[in-house]
C-alpha positions in Angstrom: 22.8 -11.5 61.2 23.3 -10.7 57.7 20.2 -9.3 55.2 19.2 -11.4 52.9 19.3 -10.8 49.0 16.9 -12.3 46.4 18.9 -10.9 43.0 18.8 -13.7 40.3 19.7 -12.3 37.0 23.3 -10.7 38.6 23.0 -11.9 41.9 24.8 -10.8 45.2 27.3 -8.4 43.7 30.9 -8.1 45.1 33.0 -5.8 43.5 37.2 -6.4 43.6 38.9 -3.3 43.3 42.3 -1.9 43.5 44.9 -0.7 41.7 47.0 -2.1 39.0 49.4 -5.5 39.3 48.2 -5.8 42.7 46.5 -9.5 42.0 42.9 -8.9 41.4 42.5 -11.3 38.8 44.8 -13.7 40.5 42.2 -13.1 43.7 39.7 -13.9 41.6 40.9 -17.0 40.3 41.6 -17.8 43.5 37.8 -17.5 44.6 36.3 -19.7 41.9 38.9 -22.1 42.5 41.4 -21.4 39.1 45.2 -22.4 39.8 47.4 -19.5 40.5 49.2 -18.2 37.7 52.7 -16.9 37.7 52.4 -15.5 33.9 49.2 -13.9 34.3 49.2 -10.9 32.2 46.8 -7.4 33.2 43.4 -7.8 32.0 42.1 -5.0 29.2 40.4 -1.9 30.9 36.9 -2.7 32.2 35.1 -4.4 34.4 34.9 -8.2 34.0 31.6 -10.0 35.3 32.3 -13.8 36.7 29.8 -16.1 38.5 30.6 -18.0 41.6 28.8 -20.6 43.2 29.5 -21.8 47.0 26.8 -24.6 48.1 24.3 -23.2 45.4 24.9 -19.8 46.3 25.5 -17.2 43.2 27.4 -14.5 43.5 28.6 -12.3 40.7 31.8 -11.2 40.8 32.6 -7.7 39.3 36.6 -7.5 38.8 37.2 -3.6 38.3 40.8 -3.2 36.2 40.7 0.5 35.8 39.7 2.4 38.8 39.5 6.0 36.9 37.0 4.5 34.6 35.2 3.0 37.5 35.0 6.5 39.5 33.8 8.3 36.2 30.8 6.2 35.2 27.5 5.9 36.5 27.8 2.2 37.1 29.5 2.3 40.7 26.6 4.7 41.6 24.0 2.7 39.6 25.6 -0.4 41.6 25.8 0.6 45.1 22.1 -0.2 47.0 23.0 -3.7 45.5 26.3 -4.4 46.3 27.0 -7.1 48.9 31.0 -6.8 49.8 33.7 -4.4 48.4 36.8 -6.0 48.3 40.0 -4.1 48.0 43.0 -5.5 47.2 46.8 -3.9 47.6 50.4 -5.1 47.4 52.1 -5.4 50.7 55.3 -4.3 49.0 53.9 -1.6 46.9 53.3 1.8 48.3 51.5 3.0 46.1 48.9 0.4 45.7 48.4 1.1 49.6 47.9 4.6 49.7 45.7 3.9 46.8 43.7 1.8 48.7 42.6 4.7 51.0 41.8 7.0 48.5 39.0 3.9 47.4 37.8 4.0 50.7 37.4 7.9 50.6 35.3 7.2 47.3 32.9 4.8 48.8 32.7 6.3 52.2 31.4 9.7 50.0 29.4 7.3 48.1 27.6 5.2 50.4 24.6 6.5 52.0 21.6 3.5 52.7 23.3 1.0 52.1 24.0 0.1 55.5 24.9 -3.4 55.3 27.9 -2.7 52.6 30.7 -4.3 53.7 34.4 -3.9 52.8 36.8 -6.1 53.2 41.0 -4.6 52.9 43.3 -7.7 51.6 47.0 -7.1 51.8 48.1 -9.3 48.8 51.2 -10.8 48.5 51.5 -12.2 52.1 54.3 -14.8 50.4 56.6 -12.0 49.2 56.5 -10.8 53.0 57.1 -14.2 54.7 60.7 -14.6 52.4 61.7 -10.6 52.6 60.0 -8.8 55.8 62.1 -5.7 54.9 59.4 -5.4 52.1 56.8 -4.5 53.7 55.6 -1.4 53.5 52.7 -1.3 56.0 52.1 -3.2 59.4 49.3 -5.4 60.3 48.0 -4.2 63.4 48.3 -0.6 61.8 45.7 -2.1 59.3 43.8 -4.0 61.6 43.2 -0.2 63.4 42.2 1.7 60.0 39.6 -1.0 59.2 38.3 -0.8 62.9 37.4 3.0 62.4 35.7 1.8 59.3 31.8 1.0 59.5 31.4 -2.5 58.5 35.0 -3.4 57.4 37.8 -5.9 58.2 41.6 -6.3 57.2 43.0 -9.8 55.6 46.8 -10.1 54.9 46.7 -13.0 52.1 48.7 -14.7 49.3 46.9 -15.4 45.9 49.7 -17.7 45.3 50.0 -19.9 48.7 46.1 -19.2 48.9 46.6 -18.0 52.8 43.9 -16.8 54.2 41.6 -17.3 50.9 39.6 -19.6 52.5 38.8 -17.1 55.1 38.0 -14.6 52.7 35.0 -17.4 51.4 34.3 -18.0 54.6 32.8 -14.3 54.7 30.7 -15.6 51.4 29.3 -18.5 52.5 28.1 -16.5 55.9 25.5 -14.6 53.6 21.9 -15.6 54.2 20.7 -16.2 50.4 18.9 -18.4 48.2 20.6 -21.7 47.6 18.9 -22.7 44.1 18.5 -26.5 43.3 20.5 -28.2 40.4 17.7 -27.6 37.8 17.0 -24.1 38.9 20.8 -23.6 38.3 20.6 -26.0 35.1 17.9 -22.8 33.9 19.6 -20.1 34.9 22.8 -20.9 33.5 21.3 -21.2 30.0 19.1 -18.2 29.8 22.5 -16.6 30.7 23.7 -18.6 27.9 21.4 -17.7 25.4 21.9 -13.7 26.2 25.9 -13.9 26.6 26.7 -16.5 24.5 28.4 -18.2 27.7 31.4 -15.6 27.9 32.7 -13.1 30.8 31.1 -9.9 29.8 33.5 -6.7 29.7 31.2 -3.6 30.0 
């Protein structure tokens, strides 16, 4: 059974990590229900705040762009007693991006201390790419599926931001959290006190 979290003002953080090009803000998208685009340019160095809402469930979604920046500020450590899921995204075809993805767990593992019920959740990105070239792959799935079991708390997803495989899945593992649903005027209320202090715009720390 999963705890239960009361946070209203940035409720039920998840954090989206990873390394650059690797489709964070196409996952994203993805999550709040934004067509995939094929243009989408690399967001600006920060971290990007979006809500999402699944049956009158909040969660805020924290889209990290530059990992470095992340490491060197207070906020992951400020963050991490509150944080719900980690999700870490890599390119099936990129290298790089994967052995990157390993070093983040080294991070959090180092990090993580009471926070028990963390989760982290690996997502191979760029499933589609795979499907049309296998030769591109530079990782197998059951050799993920083993790393995340020797992880506490974690779990592997191979998905596509573009076909959306597997992104229903990945809400799924939202919508299994045992929070507050707020009513349509409670939402109404919330939504314009955030208003009022963010002038109703993504917020880039």
């Amino acid at each position: 059974m999963r705890t239960e979290y009361n946070i209203i003002n940035e409720p039920n953080k998840v954090y989206i990590l990873g390394s650059k090009g690797v489709g964070k803000s196409s996952f994203v998208n993805q999550l709040v229900n934004k067509p995939f685009d094929e243009k989408i340019k690399s967001t600006e160095i920060g971290i990007y705040n979006q809500k999402l809402n699944l049956e009158n469930k909040f969660f805020t979604l924290k889209e990290v762009t530059d990992d470095d920046e992340f490491k060197n500020t207070s906020i992951f450590k400020n963050d991490i007693e509150d944080i719900l899921i980690i999700f870490i995204i890599f390119s099936l075809t990129n290298k790089d991006s994967y052995e990157h993805t390993k070093r983040l767990i080294e991070i959090i593992a180092q990090s993580v201390i009471d926070n028990t019920n963390l989760e982290i959740v690996i997502c191979g990105n760029k499933k589609d790419l795979i499907d049309k070239n296998p030769s591109n792959r530079i990782v197998e799935k059951n050799e993920m599926d083993n790393y995340a079991s020797n992880i506490r708390n974690c779990k592997y997803f191979e998905i596509s931001c573009k076909t959306r495989e597997n992104i229903d899945e990945i809400i799924n593992i939202l919508k299994e959290y045992e929070i507050p649903q707020l009513d349509e005027d409670k939402l109404e209320e919330e939504e314009n006190k955030e208003k009022e202090k963010k002038d109703g715009s993504c917020s880039l720390i």
